[in-house]
N, C-alpha and C positions, 0 to 999 in steps of 0.2 A: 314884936308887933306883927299883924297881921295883914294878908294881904289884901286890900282890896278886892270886895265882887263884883265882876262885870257880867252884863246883861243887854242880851241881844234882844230888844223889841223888835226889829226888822232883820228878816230874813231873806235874801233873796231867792228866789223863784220863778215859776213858771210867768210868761211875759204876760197881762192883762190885754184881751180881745180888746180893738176898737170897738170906740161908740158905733155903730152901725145898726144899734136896735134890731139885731138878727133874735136877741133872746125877749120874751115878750110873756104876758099873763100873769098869774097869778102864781105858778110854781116856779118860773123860770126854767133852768133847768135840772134834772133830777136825776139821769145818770149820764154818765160822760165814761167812754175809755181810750185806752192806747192800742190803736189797731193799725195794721198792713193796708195802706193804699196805695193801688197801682194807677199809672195811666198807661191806656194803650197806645195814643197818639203819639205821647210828650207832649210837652208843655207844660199849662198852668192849671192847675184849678185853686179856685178863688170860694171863700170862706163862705161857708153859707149852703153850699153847694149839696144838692140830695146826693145820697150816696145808697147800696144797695151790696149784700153780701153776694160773692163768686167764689167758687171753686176753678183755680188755675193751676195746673202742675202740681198737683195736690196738697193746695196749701189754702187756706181760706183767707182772702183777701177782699176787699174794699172797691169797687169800681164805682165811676159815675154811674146811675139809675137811666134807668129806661123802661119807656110806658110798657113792655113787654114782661120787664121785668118784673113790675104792680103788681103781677097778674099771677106771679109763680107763687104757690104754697109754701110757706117754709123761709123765704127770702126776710133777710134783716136789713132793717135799712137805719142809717145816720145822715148826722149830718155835719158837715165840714165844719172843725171850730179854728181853722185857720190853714192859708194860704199854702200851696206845695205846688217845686215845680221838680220833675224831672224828667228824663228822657223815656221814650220808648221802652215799656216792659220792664221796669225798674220798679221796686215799689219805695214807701215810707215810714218809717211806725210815727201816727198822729193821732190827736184829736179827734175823736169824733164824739157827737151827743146824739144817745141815746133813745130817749124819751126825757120830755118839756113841751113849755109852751114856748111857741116862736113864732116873729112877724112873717104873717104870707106873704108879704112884698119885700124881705129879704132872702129868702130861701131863691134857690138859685134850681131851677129845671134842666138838668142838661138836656133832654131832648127837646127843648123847646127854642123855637128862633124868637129873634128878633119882634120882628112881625105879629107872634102868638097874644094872644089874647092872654096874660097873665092870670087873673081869674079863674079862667077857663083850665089852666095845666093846675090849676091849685085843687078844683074838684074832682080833676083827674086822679090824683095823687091824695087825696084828703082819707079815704077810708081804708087804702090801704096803710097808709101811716098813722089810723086812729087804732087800729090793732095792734099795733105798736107802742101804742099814747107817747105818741110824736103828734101833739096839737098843733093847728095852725090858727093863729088868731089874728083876727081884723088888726088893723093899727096904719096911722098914714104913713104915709112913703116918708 
């Protein structure tokens, strides 16, 4: 007699992003990879969050974006597909997307406070992440 087949339908894997409607449009998203994010501070950065290529210690790494940064030829920019914290000058291999379409009122500005005008860092940031086709589409909060 022979032995029975078994058959794995579910495999486990990578953990499924909260609903947070960060991913949005028509394409959703389109490319995604595993790259080196640092922070300089420490702490947290939280999912969502624009991110911007850097040359550190001659290694190509991930930091939070800065309007200064929009402005360099050649800069890559992502975006956070889920939460990291670590200490000062330490990095992480994570998530980050590509190019897609994504809700403007989840995408996360780090140079932007409180206070800013949301909208307003969205057209800041819109053309140079359309050269990217990192879209940002309307959608409600």
């Amino acid at each position: 007699m022979s032995n029975p087949v078994t058959m794995n339908l579910v495999t486990t894997g990578p953990v499924v992003p909260p609903p947070d409607f960060l991913i949005a449009g028509p394409k959703g998203v389109v490319h995604t990879d595993i790259v080196k994010v640092r922070i300089a501070a420490g702490g947290e950065i939280k999912r969502g969050t624009l991110l911007m290529s850097a040359e550190i210690a001659s290694e190509r790494v991930y930091i939070p974006c800065t309007t200064a940064g929009l402005a360099v030829v050649g800069n890559t920019f992502g975006i956070l597909a889920a939460d990291v914290t670590r200490e000062s000058g330490e990095h992480s291999e994570m998530g980050v997307y590509f190019e897609g379409d994504f809700n403007k009122n989840a995408v996360i500005f780090p140079w932007a406070a409180e206070t800013d005008d949301h909208d307003e860092q969205v057209e800041i940031a819109r053309p140079a992440l359309r050269r990217q086709a990192i879209f940002l589409r309307n959608s409600s909060k």
